[in-house]
N, C-alpha and C positions, 0 to 999 in steps of 0.2 A: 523347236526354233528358239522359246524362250530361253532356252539351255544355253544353247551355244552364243546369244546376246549375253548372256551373264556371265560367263565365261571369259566371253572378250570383253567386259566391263571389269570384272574385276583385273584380269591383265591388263590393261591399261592405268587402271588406279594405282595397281602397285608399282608400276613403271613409272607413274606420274610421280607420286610419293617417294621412290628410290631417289628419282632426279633431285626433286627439293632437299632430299638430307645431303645429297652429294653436293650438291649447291651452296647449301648453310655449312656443310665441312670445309668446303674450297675456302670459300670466305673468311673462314674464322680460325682456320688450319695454320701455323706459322709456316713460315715459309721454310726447305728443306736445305740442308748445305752439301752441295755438290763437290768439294774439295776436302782435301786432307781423309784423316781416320774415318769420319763417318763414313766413307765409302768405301771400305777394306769388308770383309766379312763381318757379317751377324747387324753390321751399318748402326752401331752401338756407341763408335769410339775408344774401345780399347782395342788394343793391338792382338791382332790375330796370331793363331800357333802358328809359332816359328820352325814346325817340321818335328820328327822325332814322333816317339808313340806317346798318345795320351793314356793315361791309369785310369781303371775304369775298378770299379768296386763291386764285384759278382754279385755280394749280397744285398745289393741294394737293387739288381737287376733280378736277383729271386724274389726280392719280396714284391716287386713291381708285376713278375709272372703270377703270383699266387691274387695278389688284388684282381688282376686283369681275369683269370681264370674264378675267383671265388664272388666276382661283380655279374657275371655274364654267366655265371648257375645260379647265382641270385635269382635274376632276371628269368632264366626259362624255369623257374621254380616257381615263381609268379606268376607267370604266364599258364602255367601249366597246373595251376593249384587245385581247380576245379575238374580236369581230367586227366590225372595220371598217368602214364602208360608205359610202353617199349621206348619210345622216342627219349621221354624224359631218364627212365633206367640208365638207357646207351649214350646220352650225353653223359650222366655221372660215370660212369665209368670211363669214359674218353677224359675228362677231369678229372680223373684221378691215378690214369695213368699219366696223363700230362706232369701233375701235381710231383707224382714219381720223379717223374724224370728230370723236374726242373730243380728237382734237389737233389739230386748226383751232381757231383762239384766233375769238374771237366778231365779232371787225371783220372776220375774212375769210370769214362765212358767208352775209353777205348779200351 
């Protein structure tokens, strides 16, 4: 029983707490502009694409796969430091077949 009082005590404290920042935000927030740019995409103020394809730069999307991929073997290398095994073997090989492929440039995948 004590459990579940404390449970519902700490939910309510954070709910209490959440409210007072939204509160002290509201208050102290400038007020938003409903007209003009602000209100086009990204709600930034500059003018949104006018259509056509955007250029996008491969290799800045490779190096973005290898980080994402060589953060996340980090991490089950860490996790996994103290016992070893199959698990961890078959993720590095999934990472590194990944790693493969995400450096074939796209003309040599078909």
């Amino acid at each position: 029983m004590e459990l579940a009082i404390g449970f519902i005590l700490v939910i309510l404290l954070s709910l209490a707490f959440a409210g007072v920042i939204w509160l002290i935000g509201k208050s102290v927030a400038p007020i938003a502009r409903t007209t003009g740019n602000a209100v086009d995409s990204y709600a930034c103020g500059e003018p949104a694409f006018l259509g056509g394809k955007v250029q996008f730069n491969l290799e800045l999307f490779n190096f973005a796969m290898y980080f994402m991929l060589f953060d996340i073997l980090g991490f089950i290398l860490f996790l996994s430091w103290a016992n070893p095994g199959i698990v961890v073997i078959t993720y590095l090989m999934i990472a590194l077949v990944a790693v493969a492929y995400v450096s074939v440039t796209p003309q040599e995948i078909g």
